[in-house]
C-alpha positions, -999 to 999 in steps of 0.1 A, spaced: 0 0 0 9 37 -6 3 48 33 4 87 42 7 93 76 -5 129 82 9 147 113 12 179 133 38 165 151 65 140 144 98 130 169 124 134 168 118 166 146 87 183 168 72 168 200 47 178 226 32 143 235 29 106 227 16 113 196 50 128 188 65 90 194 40 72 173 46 93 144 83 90 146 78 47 152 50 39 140 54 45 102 92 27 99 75 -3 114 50 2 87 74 4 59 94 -24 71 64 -44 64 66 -38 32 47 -6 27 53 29 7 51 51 36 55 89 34 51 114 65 34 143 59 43 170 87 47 209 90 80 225 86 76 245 117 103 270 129 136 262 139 129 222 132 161 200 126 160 174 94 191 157 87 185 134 55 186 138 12 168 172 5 148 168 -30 133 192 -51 108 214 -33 74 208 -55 53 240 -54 17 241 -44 0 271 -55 -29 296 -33 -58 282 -38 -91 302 -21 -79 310 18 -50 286 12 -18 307 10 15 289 -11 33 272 -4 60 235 -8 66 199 0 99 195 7 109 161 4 132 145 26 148 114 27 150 107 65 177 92 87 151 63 93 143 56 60 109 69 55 106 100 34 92 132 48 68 156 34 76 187 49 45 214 45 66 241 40 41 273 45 62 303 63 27 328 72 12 296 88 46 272 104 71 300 111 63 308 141 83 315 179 66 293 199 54 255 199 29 236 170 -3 250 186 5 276 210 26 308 213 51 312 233 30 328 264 9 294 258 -21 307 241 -34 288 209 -28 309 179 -57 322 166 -56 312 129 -54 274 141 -83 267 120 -67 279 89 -32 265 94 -47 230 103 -71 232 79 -44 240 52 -30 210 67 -62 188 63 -58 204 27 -30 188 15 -31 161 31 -67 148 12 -48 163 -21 -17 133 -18 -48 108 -15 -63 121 -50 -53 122 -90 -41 153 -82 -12 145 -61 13 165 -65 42 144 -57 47 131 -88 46 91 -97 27 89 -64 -7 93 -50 -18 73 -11 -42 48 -13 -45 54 21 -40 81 39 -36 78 81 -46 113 95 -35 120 135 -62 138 159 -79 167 155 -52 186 131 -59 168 103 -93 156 112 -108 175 80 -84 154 56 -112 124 54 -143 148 46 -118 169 23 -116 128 10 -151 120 8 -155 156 -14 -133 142 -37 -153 112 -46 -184 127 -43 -172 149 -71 -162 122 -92 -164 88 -84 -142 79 -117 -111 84 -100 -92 69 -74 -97 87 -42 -76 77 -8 -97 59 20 -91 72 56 -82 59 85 -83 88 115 -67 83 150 -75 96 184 -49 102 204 -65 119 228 -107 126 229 -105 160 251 -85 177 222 -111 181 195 -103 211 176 -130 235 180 -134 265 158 -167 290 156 -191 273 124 -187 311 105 -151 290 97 -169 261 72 -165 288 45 -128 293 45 -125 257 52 -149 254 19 -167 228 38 -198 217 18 -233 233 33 -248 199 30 -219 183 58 -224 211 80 -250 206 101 -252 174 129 -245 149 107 -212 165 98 -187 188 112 -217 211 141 -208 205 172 -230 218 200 -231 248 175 -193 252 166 -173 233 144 -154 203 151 -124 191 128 -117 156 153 -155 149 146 -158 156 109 -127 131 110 -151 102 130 -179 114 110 -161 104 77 -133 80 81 -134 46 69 -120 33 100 -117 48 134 -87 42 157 -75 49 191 -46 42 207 -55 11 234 -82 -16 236 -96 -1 273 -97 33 255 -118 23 225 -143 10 249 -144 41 271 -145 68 252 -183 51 240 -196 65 272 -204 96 286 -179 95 310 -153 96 286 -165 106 256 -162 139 257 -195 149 243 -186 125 214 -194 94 226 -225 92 208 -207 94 175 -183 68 184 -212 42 196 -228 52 161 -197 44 143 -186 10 169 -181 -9 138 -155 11 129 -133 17 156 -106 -4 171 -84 -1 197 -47 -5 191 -20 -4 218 7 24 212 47 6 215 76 15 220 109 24 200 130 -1 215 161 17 204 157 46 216 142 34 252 166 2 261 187 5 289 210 -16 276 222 4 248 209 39 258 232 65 250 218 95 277 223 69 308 254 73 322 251 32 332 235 7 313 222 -25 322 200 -54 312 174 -77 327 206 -101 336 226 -78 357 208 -46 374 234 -32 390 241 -5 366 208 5 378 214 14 416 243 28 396 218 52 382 200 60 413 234 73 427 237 95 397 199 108 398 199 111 437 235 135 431 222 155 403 184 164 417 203 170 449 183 144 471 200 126 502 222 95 484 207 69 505 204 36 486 177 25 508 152 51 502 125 44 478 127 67 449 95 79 431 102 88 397 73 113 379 77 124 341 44 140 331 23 166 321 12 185 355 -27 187 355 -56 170 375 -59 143 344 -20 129 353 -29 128 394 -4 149 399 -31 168 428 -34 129 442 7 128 447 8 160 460 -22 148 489 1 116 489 33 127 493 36 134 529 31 100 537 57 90 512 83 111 527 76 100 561 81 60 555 112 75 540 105 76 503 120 105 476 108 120 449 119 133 412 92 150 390 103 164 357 73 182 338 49 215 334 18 224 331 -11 238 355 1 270 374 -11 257 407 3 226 410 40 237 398 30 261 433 20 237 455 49 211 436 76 239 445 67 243 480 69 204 487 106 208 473 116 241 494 100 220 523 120 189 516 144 197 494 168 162 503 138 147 497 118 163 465 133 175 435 109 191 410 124 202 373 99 220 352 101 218 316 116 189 293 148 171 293 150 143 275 184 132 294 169 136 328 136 116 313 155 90 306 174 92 335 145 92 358 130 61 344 165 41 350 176 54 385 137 58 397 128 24 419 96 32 411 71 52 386 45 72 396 15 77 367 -20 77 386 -38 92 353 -75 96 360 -78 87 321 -52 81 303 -57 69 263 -26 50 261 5 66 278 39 54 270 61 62 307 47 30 318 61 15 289 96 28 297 93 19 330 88 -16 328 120 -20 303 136 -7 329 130 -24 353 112 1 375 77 -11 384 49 19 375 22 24 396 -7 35 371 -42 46 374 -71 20 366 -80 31 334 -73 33 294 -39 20 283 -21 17 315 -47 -13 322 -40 -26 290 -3 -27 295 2 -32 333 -5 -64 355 -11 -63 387 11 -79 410 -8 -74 440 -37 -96 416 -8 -119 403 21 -118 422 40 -144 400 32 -124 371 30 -89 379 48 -55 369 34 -33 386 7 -16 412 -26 -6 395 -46 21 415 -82 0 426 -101 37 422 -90 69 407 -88 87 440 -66 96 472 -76 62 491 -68 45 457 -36 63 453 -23 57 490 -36 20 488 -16 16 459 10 31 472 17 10 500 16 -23 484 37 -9 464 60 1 497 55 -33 512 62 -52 481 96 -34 477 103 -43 508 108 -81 493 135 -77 477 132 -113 459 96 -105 448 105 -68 442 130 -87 418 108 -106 402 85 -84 391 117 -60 378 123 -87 356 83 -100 345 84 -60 335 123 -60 318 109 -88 295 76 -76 275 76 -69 241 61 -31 236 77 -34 200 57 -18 173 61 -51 150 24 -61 166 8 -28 164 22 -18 127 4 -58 116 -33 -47 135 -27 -10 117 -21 -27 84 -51 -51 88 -75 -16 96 -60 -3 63 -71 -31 45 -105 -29 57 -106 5 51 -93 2 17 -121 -25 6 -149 0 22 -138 28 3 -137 2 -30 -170 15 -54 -195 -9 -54 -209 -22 -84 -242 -39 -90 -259 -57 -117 -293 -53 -127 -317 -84 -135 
């Protein structure tokens, strides 16, 4: 298949979140299936490439659109880049969405539109990449969530030619890409797709549910996930949609690059180590206890956090449990940024107990990294969580996570307090304090064992979170996507 996998962000080149890791794993493991796979991404400001530079193909303004290029790269990796090369819309100070005080820039609907644009074109005869046009084109959240009704357009207008099917994935429900409905214009949506049955959304326009509305096959990123976001608890004010459309979605567990996150050949730890010999690990723990400045004491219990900081991560249920934690001796290292308050109340545990806590806001991938391989244990009590990927980490590691109860960290932790032969990690029984602290100290008590603290180390150290799985089930929903888009032709008596 000729696979375009359409992103706002791709790692190592730009990355906010996990879906900055799928996009940089998930189409090699694609193309080493067998598949033509091209990435489709912005060429936002101050974004490294290193690869083959082609010839940059010129796509003229078209209505609202502003020119622009694709400039083709051929990646480090393998897979070729399309680089949406657009300066009014990409060049920009701050991050992919927001400025750099953090507020959304306000022409979001026209630069991911323009986006959702080009990405339908490469899935059309009038692909501009010569020789080549997708058969299938993979659009990420809400960013390109117009790219499959920009599709279904194109074979409404002529059902002659060979027109992409679509394949859309959630990432992550709450982020929906809500624009005023005066927008459908610019976006040249057609007036018959505008109202419920389209892109209105409680009155506004939605580009993550004109993507549902019009895929032919729906995604999201962990079995547990699929099946919650079909309620009203999680859906978002969507769920109705995705219950409508059940026979279209499935549920496919994120992995994880297994050579960038392998402690035996990662290249930020200062130790590495395998499932056979851990002691580059306490190794590690030195090395993070020295550099965050907490008490080098082998025998504490060190709490490793790397995580957005808002209500949705649990962060408010460590900061309720962390007294405790300190008191049966325990430390702390949280690495992250996000809600005003809790970076506050986060600070004041650290000024408090600063031998004890160490909080480090912003991003550093070395201290990430670090973090997971000197932590003894990882903290992630998400109240929802679609899939996550720390937990991941953690348990190639060898550092057991504790996780909420819900969405992918279900899916990809067991237990040990359920089965203790089996186990790698502590999952929370309710997505609250008591939860949390509960949690928390079989987690305490088990680590307190060192031979069954071991054991689950190395139930954790062996999973496979390899894409190689993943990429197959992907490939399987592109088929079926494929045959639904096929015309169907009937015979008359």
């Amino acid at each position: 298949m000729n696979v375009l996998f359409a992103t706002p962000e791709c790692a190592p080149y730009v990355k906010t979140g996990g879906l900055g890791d799928v996009s940089g794993a998930l189409p090699a493991a694609l193309a080493a299936l067998g598949h033509d796979v091209r990435v489709l991404l912005p060429a936002y400001r101050g974004m490294k490439v290193s690869g083959e530079l082609g010839d940059g193909i010129d796509l003229p303004a078209d209505g609202p659109w502003p020119a622009a290029q694709l400039l083709p790269v051929r990646a480090d990796n393998g897979v070729p880049l399309l680089l949406l090369a657009c300066p009014a819309l990409y060049q920009r100070a701050g991050g992919p969405y927001v400025d750099s005080g953090g507020h959304e820039y306000p022409d979001n609907v026209i630069r991911f539109g323009f986006l959702s644009r080009i990405t339908a074109l490469l899935g059309t005869a009038a692909s501009p990449v010569e020789g080549w046009q997708a058969d299938l084109v993979h659009a990420n959240d809400w960013p390109c969530g117009l790219a499959p009704l920009y599709l279904a357009h194109a074979r409404e207008q002529d059902a002659h030619r060979p027109v992409a099917a679509s394949v859309v994935t959630i990432h992550n429900l709450a982020f929906q890409g809500v624009f005023d409905l005066e927008h459908a214009d610019l976006l040249a949506i057609p007036r018959h797709w505008r109202g419920i049955e389209g892109v209105e959304f409680w009155g506004q326009l939605s580009m993550l549910k004109a993507g549902l509305q019009f895929a032919h096959a729906i995604t999201t990123v962990s079995p547990t996930y699929a099946q919650e976001i079909q309620t009203p608890a999680f859906g978002a004010g969507l769920d109705g949609v995705l219950r409508s459309r059940a026979d279209r979605l499935t549920g496919i567990l994120n992995g994880i690059d297994g050579a960038v996150w392998n402690p035996s050949t990662d290249a930020l730890l200062p130790h590495r180590y395998g499932p056979g010999d851990l002691s580059g690990k306490s190794r590690n723990k030195a090395t993070l206890q020295a550099r965050c400045g907490l008490l080098p004491d082998p025998n504490a219990m060190l709490f490793g956090l790397v995580s957005r900081l808002t209500a949705q991560k649990g962060i408010d249920l460590v900061l309720e449990g962390l007294q405790p934690l300190l008191q049966a001796g325990g430390q702390l290292v949280l690495l992250g940024s996000g809600e005003p308050q809790l970076q506050r109340q986060l600070q004041d545990a650290a000024d408090r107990a600063p031998r004890a806590v160490s909080v480090n806001f912003g991003f550093d991938e070395a201290l990430a990294h670090l973090i997971e391989a000197g932590a003894d244990c990882f903290l992630m009590p998400s109240r929802f969580e679609p899939c996550g990927l720390n937990q991941m980490y953690s348990q190639a590691y060898g550092t057991p996570p504790l996780v909420g109860g819900t969405g992918g960290l279900v899916d990809s932790v067991l237990d040990a307090t359920l089965a203790p032969e089996t186990g790698t990690g502590f999952v929370m029984r309710s997505p609250d304090s008591a939860g949390f602290a509960d949690a928390l100290a079989r987690a305490r008590a088990t680590w307190e064992r060192p031979a069954d603290w071991g054991r689950i180390q190395a139930n954790g150290m062996r999973r496979d979170f390899g894409w190689a799985a993943s990429a197959r089930r992907y490939e399987a929903v592109y088929a079926e996507a494929i045959e639904r888009a096929r015309p169907r032709s009937f015979s008359t008596p």
